[in-house]
Backbone of each chain as ProteinMPNN parsed JSONL, in Angstrom:
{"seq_chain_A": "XXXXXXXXXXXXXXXXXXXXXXXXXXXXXXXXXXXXXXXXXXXXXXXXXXXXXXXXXXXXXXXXXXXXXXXXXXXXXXXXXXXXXXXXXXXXXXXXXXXXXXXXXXXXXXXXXXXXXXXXXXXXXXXXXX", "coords_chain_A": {"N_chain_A": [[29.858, -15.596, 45.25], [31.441, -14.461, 44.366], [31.717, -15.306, 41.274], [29.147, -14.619, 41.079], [30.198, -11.837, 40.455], [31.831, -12.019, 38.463], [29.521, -13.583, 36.597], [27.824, -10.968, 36.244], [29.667, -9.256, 34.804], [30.095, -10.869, 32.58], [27.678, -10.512, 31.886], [27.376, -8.062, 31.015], [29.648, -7.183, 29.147], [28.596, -8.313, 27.498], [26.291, -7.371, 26.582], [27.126, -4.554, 26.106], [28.356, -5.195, 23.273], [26.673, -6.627, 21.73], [25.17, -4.261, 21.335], [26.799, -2.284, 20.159], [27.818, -4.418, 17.648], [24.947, -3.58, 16.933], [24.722, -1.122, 16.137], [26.796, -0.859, 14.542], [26.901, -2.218, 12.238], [24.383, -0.62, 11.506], [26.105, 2.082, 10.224], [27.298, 1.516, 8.233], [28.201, -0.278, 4.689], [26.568, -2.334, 2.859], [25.347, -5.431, 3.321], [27.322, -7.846, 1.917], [26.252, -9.897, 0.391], [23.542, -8.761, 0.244], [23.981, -6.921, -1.03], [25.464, -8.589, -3.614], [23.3, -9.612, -4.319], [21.524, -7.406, -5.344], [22.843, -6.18, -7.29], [23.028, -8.441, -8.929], [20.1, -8.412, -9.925], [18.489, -9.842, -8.36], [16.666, -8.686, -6.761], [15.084, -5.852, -5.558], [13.986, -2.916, -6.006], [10.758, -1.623, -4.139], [7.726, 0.572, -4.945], [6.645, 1.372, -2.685], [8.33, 1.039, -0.507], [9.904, -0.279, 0.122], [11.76, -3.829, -0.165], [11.975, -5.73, -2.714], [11.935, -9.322, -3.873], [12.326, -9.928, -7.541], [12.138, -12.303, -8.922], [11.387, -15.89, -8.709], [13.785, -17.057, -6.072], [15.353, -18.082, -3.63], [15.154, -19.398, 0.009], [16.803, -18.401, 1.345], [17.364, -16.15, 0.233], [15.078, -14.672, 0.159], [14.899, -14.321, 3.409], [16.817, -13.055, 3.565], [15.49, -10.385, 2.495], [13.013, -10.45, 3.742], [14.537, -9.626, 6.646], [15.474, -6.934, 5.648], [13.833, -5.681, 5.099], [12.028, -5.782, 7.766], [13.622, -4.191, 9.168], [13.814, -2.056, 8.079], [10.773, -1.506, 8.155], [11.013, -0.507, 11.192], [12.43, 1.636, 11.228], [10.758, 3.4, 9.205], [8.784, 3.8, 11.012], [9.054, 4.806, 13.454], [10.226, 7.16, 12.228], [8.434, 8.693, 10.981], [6.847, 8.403, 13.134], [8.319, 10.377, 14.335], [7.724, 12.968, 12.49], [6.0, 13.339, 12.325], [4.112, 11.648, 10.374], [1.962, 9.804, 8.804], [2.814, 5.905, 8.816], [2.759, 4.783, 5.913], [3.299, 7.162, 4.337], [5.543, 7.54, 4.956], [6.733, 5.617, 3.832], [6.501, 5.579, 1.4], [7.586, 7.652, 0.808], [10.176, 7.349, 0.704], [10.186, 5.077, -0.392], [10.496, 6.416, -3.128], [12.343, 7.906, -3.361], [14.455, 5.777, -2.871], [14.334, 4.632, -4.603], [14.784, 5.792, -6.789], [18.073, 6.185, -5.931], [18.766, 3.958, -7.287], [21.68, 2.289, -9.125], [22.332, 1.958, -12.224], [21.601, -1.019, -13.554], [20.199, -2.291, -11.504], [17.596, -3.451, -10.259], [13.767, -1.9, -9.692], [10.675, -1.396, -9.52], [8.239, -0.202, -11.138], [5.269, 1.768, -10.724], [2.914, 0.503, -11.45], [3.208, -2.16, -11.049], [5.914, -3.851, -12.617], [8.948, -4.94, -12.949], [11.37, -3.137, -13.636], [14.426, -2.46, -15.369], [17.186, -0.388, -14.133], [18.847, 2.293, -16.093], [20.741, 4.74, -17.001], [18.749, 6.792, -17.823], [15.972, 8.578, -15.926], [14.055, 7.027, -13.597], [10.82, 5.449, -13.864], [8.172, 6.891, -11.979], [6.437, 6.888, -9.182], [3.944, 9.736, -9.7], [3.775, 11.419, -8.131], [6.163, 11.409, -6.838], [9.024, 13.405, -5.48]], "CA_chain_A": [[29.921, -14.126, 45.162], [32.928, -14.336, 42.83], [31.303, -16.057, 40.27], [27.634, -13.697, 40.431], [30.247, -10.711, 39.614], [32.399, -12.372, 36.659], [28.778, -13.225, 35.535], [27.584, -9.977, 35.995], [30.347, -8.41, 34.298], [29.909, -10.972, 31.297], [26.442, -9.79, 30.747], [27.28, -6.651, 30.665], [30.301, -7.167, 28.11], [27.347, -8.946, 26.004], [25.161, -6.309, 26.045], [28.047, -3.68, 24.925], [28.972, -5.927, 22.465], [25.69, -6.75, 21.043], [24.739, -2.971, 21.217], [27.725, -2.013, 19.414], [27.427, -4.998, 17.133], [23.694, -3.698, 16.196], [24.852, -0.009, 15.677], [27.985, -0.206, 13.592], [26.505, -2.292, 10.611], [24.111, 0.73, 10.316], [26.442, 3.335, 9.531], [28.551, 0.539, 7.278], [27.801, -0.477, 4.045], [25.786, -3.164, 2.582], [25.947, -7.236, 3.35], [27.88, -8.506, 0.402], [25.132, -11.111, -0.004], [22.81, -8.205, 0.063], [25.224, -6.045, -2.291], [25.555, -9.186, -4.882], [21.571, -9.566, -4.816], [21.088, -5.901, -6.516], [23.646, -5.947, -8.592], [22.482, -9.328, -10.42], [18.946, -7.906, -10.55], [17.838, -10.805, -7.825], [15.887, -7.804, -5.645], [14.514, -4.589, -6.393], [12.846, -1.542, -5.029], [9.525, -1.174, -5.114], [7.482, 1.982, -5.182], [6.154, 1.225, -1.726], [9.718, 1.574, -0.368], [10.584, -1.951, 0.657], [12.716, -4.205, -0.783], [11.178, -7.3, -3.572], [12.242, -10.156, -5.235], [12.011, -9.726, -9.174], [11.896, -13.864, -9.63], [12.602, -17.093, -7.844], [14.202, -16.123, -4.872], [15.573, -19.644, -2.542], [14.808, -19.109, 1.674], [18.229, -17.692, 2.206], [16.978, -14.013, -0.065], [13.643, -14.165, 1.091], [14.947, -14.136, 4.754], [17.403, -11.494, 3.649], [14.715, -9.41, 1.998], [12.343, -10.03, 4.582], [15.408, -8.999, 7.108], [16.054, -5.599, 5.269], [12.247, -5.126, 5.068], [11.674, -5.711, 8.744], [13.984, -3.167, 9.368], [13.325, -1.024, 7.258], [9.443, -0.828, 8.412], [10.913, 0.068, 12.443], [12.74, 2.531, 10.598], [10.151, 4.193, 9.496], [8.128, 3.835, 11.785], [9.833, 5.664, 13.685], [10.705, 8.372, 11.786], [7.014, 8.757, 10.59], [6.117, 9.263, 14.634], [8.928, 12.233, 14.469], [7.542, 13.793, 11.663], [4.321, 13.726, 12.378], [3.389, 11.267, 9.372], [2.398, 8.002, 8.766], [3.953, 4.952, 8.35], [2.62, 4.845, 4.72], [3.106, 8.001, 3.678], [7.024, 7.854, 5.142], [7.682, 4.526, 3.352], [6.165, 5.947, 0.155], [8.311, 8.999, 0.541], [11.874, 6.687, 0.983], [10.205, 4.295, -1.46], [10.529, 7.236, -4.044], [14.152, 8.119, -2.928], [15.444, 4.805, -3.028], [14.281, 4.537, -6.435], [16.014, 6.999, -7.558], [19.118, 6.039, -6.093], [19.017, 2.863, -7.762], [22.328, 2.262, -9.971], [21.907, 1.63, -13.604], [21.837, -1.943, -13.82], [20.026, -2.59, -10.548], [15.854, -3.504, -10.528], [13.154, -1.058, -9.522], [8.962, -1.745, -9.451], [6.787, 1.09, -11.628], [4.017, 1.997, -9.687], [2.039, -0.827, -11.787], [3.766, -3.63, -10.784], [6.152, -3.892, -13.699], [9.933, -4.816, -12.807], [12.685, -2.55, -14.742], [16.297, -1.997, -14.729], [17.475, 0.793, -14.095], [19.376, 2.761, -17.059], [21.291, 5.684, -16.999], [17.76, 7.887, -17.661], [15.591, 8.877, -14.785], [13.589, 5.977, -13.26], [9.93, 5.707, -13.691], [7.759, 6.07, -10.582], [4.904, 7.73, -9.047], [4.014, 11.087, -10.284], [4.003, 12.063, -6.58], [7.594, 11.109, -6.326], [10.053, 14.533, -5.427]], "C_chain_A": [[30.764, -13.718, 43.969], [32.188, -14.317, 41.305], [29.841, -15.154, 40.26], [28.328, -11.9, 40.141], [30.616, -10.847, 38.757], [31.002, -12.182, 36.147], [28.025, -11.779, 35.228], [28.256, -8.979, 34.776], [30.627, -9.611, 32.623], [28.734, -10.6, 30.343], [26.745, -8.639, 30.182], [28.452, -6.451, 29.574], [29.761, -7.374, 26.575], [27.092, -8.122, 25.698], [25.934, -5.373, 25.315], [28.33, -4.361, 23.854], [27.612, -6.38, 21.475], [24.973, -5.373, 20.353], [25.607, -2.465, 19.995], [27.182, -3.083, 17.807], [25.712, -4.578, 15.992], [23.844, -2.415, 15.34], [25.952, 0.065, 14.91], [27.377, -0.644, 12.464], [25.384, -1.18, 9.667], [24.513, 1.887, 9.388], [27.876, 2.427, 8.042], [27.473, 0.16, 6.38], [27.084, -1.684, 3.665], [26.313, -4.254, 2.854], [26.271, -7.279, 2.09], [26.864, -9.627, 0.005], [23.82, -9.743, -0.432], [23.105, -7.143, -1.657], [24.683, -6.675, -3.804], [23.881, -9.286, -5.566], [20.957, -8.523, -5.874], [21.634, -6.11, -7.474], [22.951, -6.999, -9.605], [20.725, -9.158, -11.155], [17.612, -9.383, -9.503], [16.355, -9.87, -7.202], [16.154, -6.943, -6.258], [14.068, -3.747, -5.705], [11.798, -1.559, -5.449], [8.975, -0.147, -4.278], [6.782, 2.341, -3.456], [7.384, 1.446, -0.583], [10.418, 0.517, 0.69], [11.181, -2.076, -0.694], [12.027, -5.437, -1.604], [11.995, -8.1, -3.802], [11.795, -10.485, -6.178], [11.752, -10.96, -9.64], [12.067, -14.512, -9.09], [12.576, -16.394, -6.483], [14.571, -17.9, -4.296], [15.14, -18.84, -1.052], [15.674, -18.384, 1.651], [17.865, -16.166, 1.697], [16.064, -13.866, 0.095], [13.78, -13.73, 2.703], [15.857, -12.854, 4.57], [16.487, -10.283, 3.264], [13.48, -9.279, 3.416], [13.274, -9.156, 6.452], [15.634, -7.412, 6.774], [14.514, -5.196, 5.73], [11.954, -4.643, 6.664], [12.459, -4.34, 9.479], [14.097, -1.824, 8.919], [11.894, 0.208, 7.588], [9.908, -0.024, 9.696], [11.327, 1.208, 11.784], [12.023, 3.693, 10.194], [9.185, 4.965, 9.773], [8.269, 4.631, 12.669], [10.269, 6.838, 13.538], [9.926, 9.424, 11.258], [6.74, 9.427, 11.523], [6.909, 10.951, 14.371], [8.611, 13.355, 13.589], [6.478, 14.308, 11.339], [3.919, 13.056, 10.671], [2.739, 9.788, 9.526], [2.843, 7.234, 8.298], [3.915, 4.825, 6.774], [3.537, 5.606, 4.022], [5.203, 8.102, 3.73], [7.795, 6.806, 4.241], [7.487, 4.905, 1.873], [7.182, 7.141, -0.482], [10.234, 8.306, 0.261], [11.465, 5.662, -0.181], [10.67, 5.01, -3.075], [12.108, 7.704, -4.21], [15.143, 6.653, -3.161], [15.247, 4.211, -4.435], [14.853, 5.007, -7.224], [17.204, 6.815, -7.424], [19.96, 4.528, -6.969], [20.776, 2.866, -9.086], [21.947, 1.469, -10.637], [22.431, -0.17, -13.665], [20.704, -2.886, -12.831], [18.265, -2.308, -10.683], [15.152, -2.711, -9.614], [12.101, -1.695, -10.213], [8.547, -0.365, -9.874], [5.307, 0.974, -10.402], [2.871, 1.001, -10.186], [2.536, -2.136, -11.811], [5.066, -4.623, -11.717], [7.912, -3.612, -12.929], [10.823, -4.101, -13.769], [13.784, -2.678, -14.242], [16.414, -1.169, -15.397], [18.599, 1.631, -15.089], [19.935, 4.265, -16.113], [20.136, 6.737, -17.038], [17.023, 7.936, -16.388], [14.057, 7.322, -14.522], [11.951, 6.316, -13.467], [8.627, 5.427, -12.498], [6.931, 7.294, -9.971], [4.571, 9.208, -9.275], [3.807, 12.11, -8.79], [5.086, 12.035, -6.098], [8.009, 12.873, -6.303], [11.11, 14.343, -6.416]], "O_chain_A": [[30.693, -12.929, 43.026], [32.192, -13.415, 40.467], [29.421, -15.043, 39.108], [27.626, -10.948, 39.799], [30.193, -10.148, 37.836], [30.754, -11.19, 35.461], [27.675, -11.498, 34.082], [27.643, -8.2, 34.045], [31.279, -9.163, 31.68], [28.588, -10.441, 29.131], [26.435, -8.266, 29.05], [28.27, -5.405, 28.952], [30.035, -7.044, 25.422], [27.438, -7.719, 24.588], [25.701, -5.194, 24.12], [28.862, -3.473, 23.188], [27.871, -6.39, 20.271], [24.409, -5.324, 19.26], [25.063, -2.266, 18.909], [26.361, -2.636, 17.006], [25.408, -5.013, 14.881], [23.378, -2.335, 14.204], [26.178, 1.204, 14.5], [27.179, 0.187, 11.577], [25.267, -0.888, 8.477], [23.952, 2.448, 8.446], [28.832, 2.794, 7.359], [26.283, 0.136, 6.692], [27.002, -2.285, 4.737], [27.532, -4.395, 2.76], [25.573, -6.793, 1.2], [27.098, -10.139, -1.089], [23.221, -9.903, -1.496], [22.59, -6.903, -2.75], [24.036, -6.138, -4.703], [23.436, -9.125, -6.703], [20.217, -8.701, -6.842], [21.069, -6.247, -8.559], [22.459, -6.714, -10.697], [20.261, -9.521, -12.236], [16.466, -9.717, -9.802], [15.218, -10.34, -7.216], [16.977, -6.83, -7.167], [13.72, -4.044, -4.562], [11.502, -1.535, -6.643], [9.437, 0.129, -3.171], [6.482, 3.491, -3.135], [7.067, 2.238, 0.305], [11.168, 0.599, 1.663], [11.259, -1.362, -1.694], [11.44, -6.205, -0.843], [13.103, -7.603, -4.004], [10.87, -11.296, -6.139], [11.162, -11.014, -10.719], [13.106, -14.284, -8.471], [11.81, -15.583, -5.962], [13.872, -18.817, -4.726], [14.813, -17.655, -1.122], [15.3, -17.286, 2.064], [17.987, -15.174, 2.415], [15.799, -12.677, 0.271], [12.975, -12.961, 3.228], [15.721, -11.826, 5.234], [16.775, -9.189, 3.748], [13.171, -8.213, 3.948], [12.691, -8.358, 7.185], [15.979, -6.685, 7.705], [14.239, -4.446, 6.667], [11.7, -3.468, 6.929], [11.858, -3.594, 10.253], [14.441, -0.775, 9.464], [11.724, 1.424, 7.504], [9.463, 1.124, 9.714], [10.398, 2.013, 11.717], [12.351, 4.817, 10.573], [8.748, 6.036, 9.351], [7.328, 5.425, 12.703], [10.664, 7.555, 14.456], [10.275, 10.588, 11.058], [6.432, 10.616, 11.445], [6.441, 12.085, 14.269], [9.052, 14.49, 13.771], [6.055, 15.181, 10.581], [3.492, 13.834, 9.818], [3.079, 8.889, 10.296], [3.429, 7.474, 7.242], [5.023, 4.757, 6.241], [4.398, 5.138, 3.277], [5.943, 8.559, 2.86], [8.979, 6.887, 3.916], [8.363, 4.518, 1.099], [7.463, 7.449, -1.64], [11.182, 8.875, -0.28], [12.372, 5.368, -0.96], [11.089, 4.322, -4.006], [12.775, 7.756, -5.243], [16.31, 6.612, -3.549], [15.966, 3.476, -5.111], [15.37, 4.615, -8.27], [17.885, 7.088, -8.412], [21.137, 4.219, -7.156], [20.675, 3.725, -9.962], [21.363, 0.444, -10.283], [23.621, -0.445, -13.819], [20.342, -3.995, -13.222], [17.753, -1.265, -11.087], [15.739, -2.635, -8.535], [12.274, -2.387, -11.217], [8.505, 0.552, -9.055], [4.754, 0.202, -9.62], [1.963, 0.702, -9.41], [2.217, -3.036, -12.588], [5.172, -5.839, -11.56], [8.228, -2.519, -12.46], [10.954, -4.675, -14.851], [14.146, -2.925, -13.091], [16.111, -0.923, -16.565], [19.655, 1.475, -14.476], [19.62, 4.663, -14.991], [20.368, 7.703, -16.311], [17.54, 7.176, -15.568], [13.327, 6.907, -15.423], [11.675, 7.495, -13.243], [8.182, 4.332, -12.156], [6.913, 8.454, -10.381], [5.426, 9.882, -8.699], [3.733, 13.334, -8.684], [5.266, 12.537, -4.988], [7.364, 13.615, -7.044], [12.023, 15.163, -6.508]]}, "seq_chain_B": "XXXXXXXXXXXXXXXXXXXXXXXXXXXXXXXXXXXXXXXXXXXXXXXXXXXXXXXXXXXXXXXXXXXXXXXXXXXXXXXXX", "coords_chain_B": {"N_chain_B": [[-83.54, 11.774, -10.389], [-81.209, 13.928, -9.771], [-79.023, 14.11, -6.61], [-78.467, 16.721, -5.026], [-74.87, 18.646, -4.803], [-72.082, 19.685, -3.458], [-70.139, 18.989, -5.342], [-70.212, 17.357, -8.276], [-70.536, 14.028, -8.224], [-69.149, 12.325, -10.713], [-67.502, 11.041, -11.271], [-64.972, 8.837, -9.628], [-62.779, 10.631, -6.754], [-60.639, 9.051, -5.863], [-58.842, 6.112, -7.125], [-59.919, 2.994, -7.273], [-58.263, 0.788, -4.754], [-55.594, -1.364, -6.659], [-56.327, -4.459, -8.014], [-56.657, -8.005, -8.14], [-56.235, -9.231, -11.354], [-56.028, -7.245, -12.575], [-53.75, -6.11, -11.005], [-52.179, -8.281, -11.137], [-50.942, -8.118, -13.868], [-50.134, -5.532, -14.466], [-47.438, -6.359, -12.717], [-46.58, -8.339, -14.148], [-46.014, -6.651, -16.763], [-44.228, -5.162, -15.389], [-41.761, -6.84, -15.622], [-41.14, -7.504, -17.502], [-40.734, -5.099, -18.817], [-38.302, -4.35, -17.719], [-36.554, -7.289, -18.049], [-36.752, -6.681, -20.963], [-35.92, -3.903, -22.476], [-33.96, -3.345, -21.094], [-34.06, -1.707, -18.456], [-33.295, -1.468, -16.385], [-31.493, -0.658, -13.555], [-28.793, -3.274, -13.043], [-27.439, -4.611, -10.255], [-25.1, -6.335, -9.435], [-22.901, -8.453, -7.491], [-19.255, -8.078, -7.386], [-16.671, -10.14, -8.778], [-14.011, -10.346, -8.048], [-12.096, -9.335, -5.596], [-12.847, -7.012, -3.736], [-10.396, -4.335, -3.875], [-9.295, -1.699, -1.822], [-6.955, 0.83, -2.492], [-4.602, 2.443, -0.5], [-2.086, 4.018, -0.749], [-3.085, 5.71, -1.996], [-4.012, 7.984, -0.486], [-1.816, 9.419, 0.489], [-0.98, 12.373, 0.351], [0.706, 14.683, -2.034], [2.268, 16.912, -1.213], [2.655, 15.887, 1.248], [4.46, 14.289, 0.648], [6.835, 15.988, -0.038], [7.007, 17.032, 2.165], [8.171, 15.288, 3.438], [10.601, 14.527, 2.432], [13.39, 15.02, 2.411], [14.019, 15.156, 4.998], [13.797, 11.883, 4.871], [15.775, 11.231, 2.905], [17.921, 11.83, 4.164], [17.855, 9.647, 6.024], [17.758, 7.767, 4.72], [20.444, 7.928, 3.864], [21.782, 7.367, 6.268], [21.232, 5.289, 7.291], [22.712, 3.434, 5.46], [23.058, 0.806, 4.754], [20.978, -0.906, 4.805], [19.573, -0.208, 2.604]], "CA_chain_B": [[-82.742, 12.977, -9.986], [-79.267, 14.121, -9.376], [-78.818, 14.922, -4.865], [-77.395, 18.104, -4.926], [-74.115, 18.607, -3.856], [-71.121, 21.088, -4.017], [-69.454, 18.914, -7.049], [-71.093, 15.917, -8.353], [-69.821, 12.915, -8.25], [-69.442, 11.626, -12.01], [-66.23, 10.031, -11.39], [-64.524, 9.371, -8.179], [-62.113, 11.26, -6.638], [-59.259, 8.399, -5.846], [-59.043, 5.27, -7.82], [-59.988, 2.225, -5.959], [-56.982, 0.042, -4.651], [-55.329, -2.397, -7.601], [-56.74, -6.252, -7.495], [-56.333, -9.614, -9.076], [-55.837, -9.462, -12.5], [-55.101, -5.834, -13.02], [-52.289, -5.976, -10.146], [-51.06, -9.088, -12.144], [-50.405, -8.001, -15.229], [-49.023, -4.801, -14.136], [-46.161, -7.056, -12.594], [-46.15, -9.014, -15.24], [-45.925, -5.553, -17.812], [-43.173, -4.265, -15.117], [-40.829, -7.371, -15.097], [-40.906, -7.859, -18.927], [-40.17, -4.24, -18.92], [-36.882, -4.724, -17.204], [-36.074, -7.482, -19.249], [-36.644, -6.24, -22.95], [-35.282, -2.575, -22.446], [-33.053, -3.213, -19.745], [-34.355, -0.191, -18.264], [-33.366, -1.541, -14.495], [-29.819, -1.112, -13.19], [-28.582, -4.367, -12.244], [-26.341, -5.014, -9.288], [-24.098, -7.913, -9.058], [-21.411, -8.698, -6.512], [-17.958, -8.511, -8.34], [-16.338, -11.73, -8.587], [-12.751, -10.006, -7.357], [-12.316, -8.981, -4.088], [-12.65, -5.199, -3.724], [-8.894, -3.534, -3.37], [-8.379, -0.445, -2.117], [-5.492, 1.491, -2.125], [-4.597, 3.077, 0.606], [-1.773, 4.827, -0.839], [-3.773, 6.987, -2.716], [-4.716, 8.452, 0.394], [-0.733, 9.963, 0.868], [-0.864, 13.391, -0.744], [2.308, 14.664, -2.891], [3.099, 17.688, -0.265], [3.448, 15.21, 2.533], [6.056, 13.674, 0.39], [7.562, 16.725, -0.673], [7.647, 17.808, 3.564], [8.991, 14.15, 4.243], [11.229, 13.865, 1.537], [14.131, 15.957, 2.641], [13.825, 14.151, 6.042], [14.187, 10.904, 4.367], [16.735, 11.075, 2.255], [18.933, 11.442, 5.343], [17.309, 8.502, 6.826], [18.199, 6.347, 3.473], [21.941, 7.812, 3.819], [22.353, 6.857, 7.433], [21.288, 3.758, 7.224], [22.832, 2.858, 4.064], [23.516, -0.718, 4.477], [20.05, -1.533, 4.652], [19.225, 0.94, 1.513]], "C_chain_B": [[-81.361, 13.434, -8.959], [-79.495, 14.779, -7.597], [-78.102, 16.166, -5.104], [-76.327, 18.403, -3.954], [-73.248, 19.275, -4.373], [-70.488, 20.308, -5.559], [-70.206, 17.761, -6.859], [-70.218, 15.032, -9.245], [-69.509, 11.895, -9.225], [-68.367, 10.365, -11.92], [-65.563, 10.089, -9.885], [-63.323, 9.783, -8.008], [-60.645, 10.593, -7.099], [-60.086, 7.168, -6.388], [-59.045, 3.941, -6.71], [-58.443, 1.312, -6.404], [-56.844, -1.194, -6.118], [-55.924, -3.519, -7.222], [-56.715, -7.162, -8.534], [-55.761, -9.224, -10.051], [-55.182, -8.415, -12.606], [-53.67, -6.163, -12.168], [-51.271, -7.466, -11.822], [-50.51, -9.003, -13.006], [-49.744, -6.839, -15.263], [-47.945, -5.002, -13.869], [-45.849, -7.728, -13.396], [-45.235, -7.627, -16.68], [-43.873, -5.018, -16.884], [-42.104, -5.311, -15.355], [-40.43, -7.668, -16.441], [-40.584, -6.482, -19.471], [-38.382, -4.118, -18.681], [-36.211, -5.787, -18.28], [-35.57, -7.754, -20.596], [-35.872, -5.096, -22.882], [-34.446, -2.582, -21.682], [-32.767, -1.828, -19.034], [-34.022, -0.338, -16.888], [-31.839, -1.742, -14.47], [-30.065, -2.636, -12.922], [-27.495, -4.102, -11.168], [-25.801, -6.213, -9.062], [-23.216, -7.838, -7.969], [-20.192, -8.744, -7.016], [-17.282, -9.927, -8.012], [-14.439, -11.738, -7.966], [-12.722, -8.973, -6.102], [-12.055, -7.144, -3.929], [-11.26, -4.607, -3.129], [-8.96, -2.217, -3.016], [-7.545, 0.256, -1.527], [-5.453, 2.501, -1.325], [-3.346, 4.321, 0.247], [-1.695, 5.776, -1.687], [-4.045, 8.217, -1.902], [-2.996, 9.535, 0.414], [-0.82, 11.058, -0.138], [0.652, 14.064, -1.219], [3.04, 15.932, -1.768], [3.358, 17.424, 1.053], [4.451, 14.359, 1.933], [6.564, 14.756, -0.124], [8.023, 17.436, 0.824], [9.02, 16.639, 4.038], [10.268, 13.978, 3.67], [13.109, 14.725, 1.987], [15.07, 15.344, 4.108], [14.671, 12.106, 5.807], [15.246, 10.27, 3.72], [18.288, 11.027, 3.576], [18.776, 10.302, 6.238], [17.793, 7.669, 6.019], [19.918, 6.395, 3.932], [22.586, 7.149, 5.095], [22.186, 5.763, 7.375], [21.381, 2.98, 5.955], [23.016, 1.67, 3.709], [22.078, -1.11, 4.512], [18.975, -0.726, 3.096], [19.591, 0.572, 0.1]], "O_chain_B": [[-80.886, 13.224, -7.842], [-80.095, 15.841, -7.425], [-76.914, 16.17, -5.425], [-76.487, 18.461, -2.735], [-73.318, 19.594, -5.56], [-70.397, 20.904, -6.633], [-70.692, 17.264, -5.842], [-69.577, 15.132, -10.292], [-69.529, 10.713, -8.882], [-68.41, 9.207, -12.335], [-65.589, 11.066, -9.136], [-62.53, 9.49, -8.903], [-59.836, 10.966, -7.949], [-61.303, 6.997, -6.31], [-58.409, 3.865, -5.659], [-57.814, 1.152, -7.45], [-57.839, -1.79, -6.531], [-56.095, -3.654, -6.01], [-56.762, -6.89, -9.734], [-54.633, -8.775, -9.849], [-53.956, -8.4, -12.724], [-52.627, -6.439, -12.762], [-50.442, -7.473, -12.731], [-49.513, -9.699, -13.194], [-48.749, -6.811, -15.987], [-47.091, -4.275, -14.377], [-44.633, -7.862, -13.529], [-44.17, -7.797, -17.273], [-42.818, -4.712, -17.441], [-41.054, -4.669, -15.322], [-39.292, -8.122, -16.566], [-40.133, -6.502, -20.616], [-37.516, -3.823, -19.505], [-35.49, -5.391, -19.197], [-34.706, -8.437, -21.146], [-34.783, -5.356, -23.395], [-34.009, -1.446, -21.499], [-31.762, -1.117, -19.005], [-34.384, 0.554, -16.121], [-31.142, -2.573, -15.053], [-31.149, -3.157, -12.661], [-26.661, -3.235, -11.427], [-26.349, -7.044, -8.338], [-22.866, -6.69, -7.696], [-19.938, -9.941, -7.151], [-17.488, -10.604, -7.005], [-13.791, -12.718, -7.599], [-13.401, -7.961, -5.926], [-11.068, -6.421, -4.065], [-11.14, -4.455, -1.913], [-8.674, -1.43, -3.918], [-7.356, 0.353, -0.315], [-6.245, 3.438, -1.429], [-3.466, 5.424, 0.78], [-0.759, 6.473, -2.077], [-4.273, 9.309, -2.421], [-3.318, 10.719, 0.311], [-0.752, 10.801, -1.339], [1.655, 13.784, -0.562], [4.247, 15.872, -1.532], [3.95, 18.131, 1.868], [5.248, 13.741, 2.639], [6.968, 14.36, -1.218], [9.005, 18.174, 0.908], [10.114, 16.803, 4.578], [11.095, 13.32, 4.302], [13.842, 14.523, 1.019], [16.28, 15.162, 4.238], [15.58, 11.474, 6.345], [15.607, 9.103, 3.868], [19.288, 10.312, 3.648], [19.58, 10.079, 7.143], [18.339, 6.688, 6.523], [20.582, 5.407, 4.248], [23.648, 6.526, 5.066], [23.196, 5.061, 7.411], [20.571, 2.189, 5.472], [23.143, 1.345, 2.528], [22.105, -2.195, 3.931], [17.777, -0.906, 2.877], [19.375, 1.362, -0.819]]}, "name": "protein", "num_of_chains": 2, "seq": "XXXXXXXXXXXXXXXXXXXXXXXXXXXXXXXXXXXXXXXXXXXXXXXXXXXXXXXXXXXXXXXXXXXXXXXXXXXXXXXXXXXXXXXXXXXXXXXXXXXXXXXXXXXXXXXXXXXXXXXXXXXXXXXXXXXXXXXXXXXXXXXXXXXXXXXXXXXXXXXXXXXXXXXXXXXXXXXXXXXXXXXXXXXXXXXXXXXXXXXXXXXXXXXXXXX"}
């Protein structure tokens, strides 16, 4: 009896703890592995409004890119249903935004497939962009 | 002496059906038509796989409703951004 409420009361420490755990790194800033990736120009935005790799890449930034990606799509997927759009049209719309926020140094995909880095002038990218 | 009849019959009305030779050389005339003048579309199969883009289909004032929306979606979840 003892022992089916400790475990009770360790699931349930899990679950807060995993919950927590899933919701703080959203409102916190970037993995430093993810961070160093932009900055050296490893990964990129592209116009579709996922995340690429510009060259190369080893397993460990493909799993991080496909990691950001995957979350990225529930995202807005999600946010698509609330807005009454679709998933396309929402990732196309954040693909355009996160292009833009790109800092100057940091790689970005033209709408023809064509990796740049990003300069101090305004990024180039679908003539449907906002 | 000519039967009398409302029109007379010098020539006939409809031409009788094509046969042997004539038909042949008509196909022969039509296929050497085609090609010397290349007077016949052709159709091929392309040899690359037909793409198409789907987000052509997203028009610019559903990203100009979403976009507003979004941008608060990038900021909140800025670690994955």
């Amino acid at each position: 009896m003892k022992t089916g409420f400790t475990r009770a009361a360790l699931a349930i420490s899990a679950a807060v703890l995993a919950m927590t755990g899933i919701a703080a790194p959203a409102l916190a800033q970037r993995d430093p592995a993810y961070e160093a990736a932009r900055q050296s120009g490893k990964v990129g935005e592209k116009p579709d409004g996922y995340l690429g790799i510009v060259s190369g890449g080893d397993a460990a930034l493909q799993k991080l890119v496909n990691d950001i990606n995957i979350k990225r799509r529930a995202l807005y997927a999600q946010k698509a249903q609330e807005a009454n759009a679709t998933l396309e049209a929402y990732a196309l719309t954040a693909g355009c935004l996160a292009i833009a926020r790109t800092a100057p140094g940091e790689k970005y995909q033209t709408p023809d497939g064509k990796w740049m880095t990003r300069t101090s002038t305004a990024p180039i990218r679908d003539p449907r962009c906002p | 002496m000519k039967s009398a009849k409302l029109t007379n019959p010098m020539c006939r009305a409809h031409k009788l059906p094509m046969g042997g030779a004539r038909r042949a050389s008509a196909a022969m005339m039509a296929m050497l038509g085609c090609g010397l003048a290349a007077g016949c579309i052709s159709v091929s199969a392309p040899d690359k796989p037909i793409v198409i883009e789907l987000n052509i289909n997203v028009k610019q004032e559903v990203i100009y409703r979403l976009a507003p929306g979004a941008q608060n979606t990038i900021e909140e979840n800025s670690s994955i951004f």
